[in-house]
N, C-alpha and C positions, 0 to 999 in steps of 0.2 A: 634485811640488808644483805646485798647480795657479796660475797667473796671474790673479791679480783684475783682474776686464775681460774675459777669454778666454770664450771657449765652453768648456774644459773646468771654468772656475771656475765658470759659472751654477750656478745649482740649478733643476731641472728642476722648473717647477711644475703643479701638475694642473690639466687644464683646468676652466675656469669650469660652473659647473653651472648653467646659466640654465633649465633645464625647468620647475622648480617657484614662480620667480619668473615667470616669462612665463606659467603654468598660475596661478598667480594673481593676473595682470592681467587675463588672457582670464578670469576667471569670473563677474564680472557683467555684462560685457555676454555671455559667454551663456547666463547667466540672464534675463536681459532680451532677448532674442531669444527663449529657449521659451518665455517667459511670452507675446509676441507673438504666436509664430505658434501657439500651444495657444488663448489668444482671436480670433486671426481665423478660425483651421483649423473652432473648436468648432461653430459656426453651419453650416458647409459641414457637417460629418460627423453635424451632429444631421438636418440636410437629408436626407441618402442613409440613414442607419438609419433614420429614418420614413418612407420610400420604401419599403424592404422587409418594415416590420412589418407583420402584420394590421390591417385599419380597425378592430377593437376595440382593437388593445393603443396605438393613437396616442395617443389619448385619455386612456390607464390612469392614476388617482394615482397610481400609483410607476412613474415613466421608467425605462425598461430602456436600460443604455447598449448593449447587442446583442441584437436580436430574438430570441428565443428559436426561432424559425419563421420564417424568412425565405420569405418569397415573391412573384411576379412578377404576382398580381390585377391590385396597386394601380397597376404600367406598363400592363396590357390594360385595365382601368378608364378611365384617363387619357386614351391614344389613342381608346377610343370617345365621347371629350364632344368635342361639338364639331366644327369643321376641324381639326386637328391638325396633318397635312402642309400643310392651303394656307398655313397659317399661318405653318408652322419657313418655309415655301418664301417668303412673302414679308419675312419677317424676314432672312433670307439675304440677298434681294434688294435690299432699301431697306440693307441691315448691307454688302453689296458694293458697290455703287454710294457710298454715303457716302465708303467709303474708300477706291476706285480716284480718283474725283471730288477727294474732299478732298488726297490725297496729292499728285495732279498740281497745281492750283490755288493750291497752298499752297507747294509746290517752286518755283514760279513765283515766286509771290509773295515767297519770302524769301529767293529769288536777288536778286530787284528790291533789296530793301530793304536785303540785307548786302552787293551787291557794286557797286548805283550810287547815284552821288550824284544828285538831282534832290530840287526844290523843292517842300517839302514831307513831306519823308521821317520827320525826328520827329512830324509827326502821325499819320503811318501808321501809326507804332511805339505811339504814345498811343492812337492808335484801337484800334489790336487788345488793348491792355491792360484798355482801358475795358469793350471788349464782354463780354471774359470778364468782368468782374466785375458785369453785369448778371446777377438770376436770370432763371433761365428762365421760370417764373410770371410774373413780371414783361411777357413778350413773348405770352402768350397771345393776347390781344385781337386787336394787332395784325397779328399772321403770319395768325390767323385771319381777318381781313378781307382782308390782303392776298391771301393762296389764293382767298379766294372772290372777289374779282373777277377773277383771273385764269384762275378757273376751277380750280384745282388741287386743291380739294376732295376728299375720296374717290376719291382716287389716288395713286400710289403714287411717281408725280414730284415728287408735291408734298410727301409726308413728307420724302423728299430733300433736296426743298430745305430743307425747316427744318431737319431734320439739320445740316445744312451751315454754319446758322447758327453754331451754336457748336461746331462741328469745325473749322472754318475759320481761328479765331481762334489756338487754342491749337496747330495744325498750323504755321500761319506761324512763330509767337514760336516752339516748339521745334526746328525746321528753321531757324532762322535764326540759332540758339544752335552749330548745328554746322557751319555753313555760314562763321561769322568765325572757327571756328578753325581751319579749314581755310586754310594761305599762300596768299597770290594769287601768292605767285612758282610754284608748283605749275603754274597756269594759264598764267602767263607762261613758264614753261618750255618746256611742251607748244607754245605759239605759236610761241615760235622755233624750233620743231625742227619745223615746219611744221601744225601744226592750226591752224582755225579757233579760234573762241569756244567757239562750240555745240559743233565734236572737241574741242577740252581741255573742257568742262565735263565732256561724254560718259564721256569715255575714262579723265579723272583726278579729278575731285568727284564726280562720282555713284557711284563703287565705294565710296570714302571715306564716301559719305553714308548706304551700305547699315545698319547699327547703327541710324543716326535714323531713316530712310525705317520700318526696323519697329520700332521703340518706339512710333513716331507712332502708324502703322496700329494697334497694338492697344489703345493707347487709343483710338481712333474709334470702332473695330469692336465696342469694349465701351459706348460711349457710344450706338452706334446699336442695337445687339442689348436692350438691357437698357432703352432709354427707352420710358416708359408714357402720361405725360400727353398729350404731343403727337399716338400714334400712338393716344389713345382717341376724342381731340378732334377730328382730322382725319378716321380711317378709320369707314367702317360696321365691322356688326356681320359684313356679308357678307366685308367685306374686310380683317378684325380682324389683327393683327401677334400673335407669339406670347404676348408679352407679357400682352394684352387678353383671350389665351387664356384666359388660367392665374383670370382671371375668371370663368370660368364653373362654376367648383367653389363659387364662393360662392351660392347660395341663400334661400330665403327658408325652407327648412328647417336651415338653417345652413351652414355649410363643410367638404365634406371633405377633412379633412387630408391623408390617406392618397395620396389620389389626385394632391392637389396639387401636395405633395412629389416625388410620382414625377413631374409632369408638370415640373416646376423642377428635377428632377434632368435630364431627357431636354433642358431647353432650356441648361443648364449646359455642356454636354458637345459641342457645337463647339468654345467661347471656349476650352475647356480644350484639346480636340484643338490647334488653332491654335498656341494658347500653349505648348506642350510642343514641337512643331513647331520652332519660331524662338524658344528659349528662349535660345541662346546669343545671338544678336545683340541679343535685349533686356539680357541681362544688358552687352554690352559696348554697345550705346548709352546705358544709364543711366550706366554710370562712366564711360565714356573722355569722348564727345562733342568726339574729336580726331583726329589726323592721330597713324597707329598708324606704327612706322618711322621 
């Protein structure tokens, strides 16, 4: 006879069956997630299928979701309009320098800002709020007059620095988001145990800050590769950014599709490489933007 109270008096109960209650909580958000990425993906994927169709079937009434004939014309088409290489090559180049530049500049900047105090500091914090929310349109004129008296005109320093403009702003405020949640006793740890400023920043913020350091970067990198107006306004036609390139399919006998695509699928395919590259530290600078451990 068993003891009410006892272990042999329990009744042994079956465990909880949570799968089909937690399987339908998870199902509209991820229905709401394929629905996401099926409308952001579609645009990309109709991109590279009209890359590969024949220049007659781009055009066809009835859109074929896979080319029935894939083939690689409409990439040798492409590369022969135009510079192609000077082009990806100074896209590269204004797209590198933006973000080696902005990343250092900006690191600087939002060490200033989240780890000293000096007079003045919430304006610095308003200023860079402000700037972003100027449009770029908006600064035309002026960047433009500014370059040309300083001569920066139709070169390649001078996209830069407009880049910088508004890479600058949003580098600070996001570096400096992961820079106060990082403890200053971290720092002050490292001092007593004999580092300088500069060795604890070194040695123990800046590994901490690797996640933000590339989530930044690839927003810049995307900001500088992908902008048009600035790099149409500034550069000749000699010294065109990829971009600018991808203009020269348009015509006064119209636009070919064909080639164009192929030619936006070939300037796609760094930002992707890259991104695929440092896919994890974006993924953990977007959620953590903390002190891991």
């Amino acid at each position: 006879m068993s003891v009410p109270g006892t272990t042999a008096g329990r009744r042994s109960l079956p465990p909880a069956r949570r799968g089909g209650a937690d399987g339908g909580r998870r199902t509209v958000p991820n229905l709401l997630a394929l629905v996401f990425v099926v409308t952001a993906g579609f645009p990309l994927y109709w991109m590279v299928n009209t890359a590969f169709k024949p220049a007659r079937d781009a055009l066809g009434p009835e859109p074929k979701f896979l080319p029935a004939a894939p083939t690689l014309e409409n990439f040798r088409d492409a590369l022969e309009v135009g510079d192609f290489w000077g082009s990806v090559g100074r896209s590269a180049t204004v797209a590198g320098a933006t973000v080696g530049i902005g990343l250092v500049v900006g690191l600087l900047a939002a060490v200033a800002v989240s780890r000293f105090a000096f007079r003045g500091r919430r304006a610095v914090i308003v200023a860079v709020l402000a700037v972003q929310m100027v449009p770029l349109v908006a600064m035309i004129i002026p960047v433009f007059l500014l370059l040309n008296e300083i001569g920066q005109i139709d070169r390649i320093t001078g996209l830069v620095l407009t880049y910088l403009t508004f890479v600058l702003p949003f580098t600070v405020w996001t570096l400096r988001g992961f820079i106060v949640n990082i403890p200053k006793e971290l720092e002050e740890a490292a001092m007593v145990d004999g580092c300088t400023r500069t060795g604890a920043f070194l040695r123990v913020v800046l590994p901490l800050l690797a996640p933000g350091l590339v989530a930044t970067s690839i927003y810049a990198l995307v900001q500088a590769w992908n902008e048009y107006l600035y790099a149409m306004l500034i550069m000749s036609q000699d010294n065109q950014t990829a971009t600018v390139w991808l203009g020269n399919f348009v015509t006064s006998r119209g636009t070919d599709y064909a080639p164009m695509m192929a030619g936006s699928t070939l300037m796609a395919l760094p930002v992707v490489v890259f991104f695929l590259i440092v896919q994890r530290k974006v993924a953990a600078g977007l959620t953590s933007g903390a002190v891991k451990g």
